[in-house]
N, C-alpha and C positions, 0 to 999 in steps of 0.2 A: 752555110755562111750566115743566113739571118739567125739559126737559132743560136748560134756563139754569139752575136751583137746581142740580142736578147736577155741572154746568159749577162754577160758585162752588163749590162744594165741592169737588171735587177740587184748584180752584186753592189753597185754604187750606190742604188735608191736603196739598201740595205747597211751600209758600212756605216751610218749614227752621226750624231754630231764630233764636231773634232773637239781639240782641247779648247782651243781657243774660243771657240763658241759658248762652250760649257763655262770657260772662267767669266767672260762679259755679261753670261746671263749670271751668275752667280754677283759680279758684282752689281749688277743691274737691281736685282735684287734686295743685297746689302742696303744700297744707296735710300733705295723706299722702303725697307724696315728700320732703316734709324730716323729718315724724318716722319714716321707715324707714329715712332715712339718719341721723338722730340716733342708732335704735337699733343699726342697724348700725356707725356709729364707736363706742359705747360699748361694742360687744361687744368689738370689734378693740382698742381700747384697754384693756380689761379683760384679755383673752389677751396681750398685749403686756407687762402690768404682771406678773401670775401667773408671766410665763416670766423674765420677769429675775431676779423674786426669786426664784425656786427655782435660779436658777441662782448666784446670789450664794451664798443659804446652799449648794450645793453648795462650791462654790468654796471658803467660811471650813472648810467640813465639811473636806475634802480637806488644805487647810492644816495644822487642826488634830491630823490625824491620822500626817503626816508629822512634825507638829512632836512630839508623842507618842512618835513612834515612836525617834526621836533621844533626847529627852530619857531615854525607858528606858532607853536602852542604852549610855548615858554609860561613858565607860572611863576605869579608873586613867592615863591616859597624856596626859603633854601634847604641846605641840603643837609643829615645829619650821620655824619657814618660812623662803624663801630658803638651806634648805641651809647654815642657820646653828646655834647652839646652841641646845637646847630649852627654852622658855619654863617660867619657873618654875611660876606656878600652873596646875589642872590644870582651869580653867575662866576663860575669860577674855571681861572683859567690854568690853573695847577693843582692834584692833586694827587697826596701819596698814594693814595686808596684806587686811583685811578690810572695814573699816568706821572713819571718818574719828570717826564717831556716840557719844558715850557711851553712850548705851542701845544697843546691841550685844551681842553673846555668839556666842563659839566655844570649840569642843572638841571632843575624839575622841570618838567613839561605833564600838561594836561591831558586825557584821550586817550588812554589805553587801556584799548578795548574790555570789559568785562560788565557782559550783559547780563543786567539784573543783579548786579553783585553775587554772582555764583562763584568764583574762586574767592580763596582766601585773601584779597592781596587790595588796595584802593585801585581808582581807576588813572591815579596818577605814577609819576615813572620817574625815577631818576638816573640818566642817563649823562654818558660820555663821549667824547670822540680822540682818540688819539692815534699815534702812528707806532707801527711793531713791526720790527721785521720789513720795513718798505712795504707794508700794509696800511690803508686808512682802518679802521676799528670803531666799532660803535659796541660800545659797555653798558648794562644797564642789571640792575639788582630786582630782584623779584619784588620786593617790598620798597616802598619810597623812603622811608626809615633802616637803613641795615644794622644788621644786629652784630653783635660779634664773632670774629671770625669766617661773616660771609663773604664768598667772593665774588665777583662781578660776572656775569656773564656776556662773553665776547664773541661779539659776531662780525665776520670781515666784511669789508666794503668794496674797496678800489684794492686793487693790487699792484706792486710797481710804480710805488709812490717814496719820491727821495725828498721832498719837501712838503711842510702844512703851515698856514700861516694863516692867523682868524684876524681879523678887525673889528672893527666898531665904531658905527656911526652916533653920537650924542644928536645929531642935528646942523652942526656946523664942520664938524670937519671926521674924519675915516681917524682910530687911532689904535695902536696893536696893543696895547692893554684896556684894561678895563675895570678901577678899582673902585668906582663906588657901591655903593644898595641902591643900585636902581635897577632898569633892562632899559637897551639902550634902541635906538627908531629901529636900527637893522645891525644887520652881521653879515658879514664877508667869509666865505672862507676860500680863499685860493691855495690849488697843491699842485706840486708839479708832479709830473708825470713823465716815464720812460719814453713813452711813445709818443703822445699829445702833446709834451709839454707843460705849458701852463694852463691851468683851470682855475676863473675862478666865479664863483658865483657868488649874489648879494639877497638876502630873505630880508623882508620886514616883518618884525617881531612888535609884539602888545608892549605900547611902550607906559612908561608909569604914570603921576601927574607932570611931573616934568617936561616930560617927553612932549608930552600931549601938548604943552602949553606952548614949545617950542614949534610944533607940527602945525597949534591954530594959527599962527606969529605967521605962515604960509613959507618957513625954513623948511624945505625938500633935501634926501638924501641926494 
């Protein structure tokens, strides 16, 4: 008698889990394999968002600080392209050679770089900014004089840009052209932006006698 009870017991403590055991663990399961992969894409998507934007405002930083860098060092000198006669004003805010675009702007600027005069080229620059393609662009020729049939060389800026729009401060008031021979206290350029929006930022530029006479007057941008 006790080794049959025996007998049935073991076959009970041997007969496995039932179905219904095995489907609750399986969904038991289920339930903590998607939310570890829910938190795991939220992290990856998280790190994925952090890296573009830091890399975008690197990008507008970097822009910015070129386009700064030009704007300082603006030069009395205008600009001669094709090896033809030199353009009258000494800031220009269209050109075919450059930019098809009205919102545009070129000019010489001073400061680039060439130590000791070892390339063949001055240490001045004539350069551009215009928009392509929803692209900001910064153009500039190897020689401050271009010769015939050189073309500019283009380097992108900002990308995802639907608007560009430059100013100009005389001293008394911000105006979107700028048609005399002079440079004017500062420059504006605001663009807008897919993402940001609007950007705009204001440089002071080496202003002429003019300028200057305006600036000692104690007329602030």
């Amino acid at each position: 008698m006790l080794s049959r009870n025996t007998t049935s017991l073991m076959q009970k403590n041997n007969s496995g889990f039932t179905l219904l055991e095995v489907l609750i663990a399986i969904a038991i399961f289920s339930i903590i394999s998607l939310s570890s992969f829910t938190i795991f894409d939220t992290v990856l998507r998280g790190d994925a968002i952090a890296k573009q934007s830091s890399e975008r405002q690197n990008e507008l930083q970097r822009a910015f600080l070129i386009i700064e860098r030009d704007i300082t060092q603006i030069s009395r000198r205008t600009i001669r392209l094709d090896g033809e006669a030199p353009l009258e004003r000494l800031i220009q805010t269209a050109s075919d050679s450059f930019a098809s675009e009205e919102q545009a702007i070129a000019f010489v600027r001073h400061g680039w770089t060439n130590p000791g005069l070892l390339l063949p080229r001055s240490d001045m620059q004539a350069v551009a900014y215009r928009i392509s393609e929803e692209t900001l662009q910064r153009l500039h020729f190897n020689f401050v004089d271009s010769v015939v049939g050189e073309e500019p060389k283009v380097r992108p800026l900002i990308t995802d840009v639907t608007e560009i729009l430059f100013e100009y401060y005389d001293g008394k008031k911000w105006q979107e052209t700028w048609a005399t021979n002079s440079l004017p206290l500062a420059i504006a350029i605001e663009i807008e932006t897919k993402d940001f929006g609007v950007i705009r930022r204001q440089f002071l530029v080496p202003g002429d006698g003019l300028a200057k006479k305006k600036q000692a007057a104690g007329t602030k941008p």
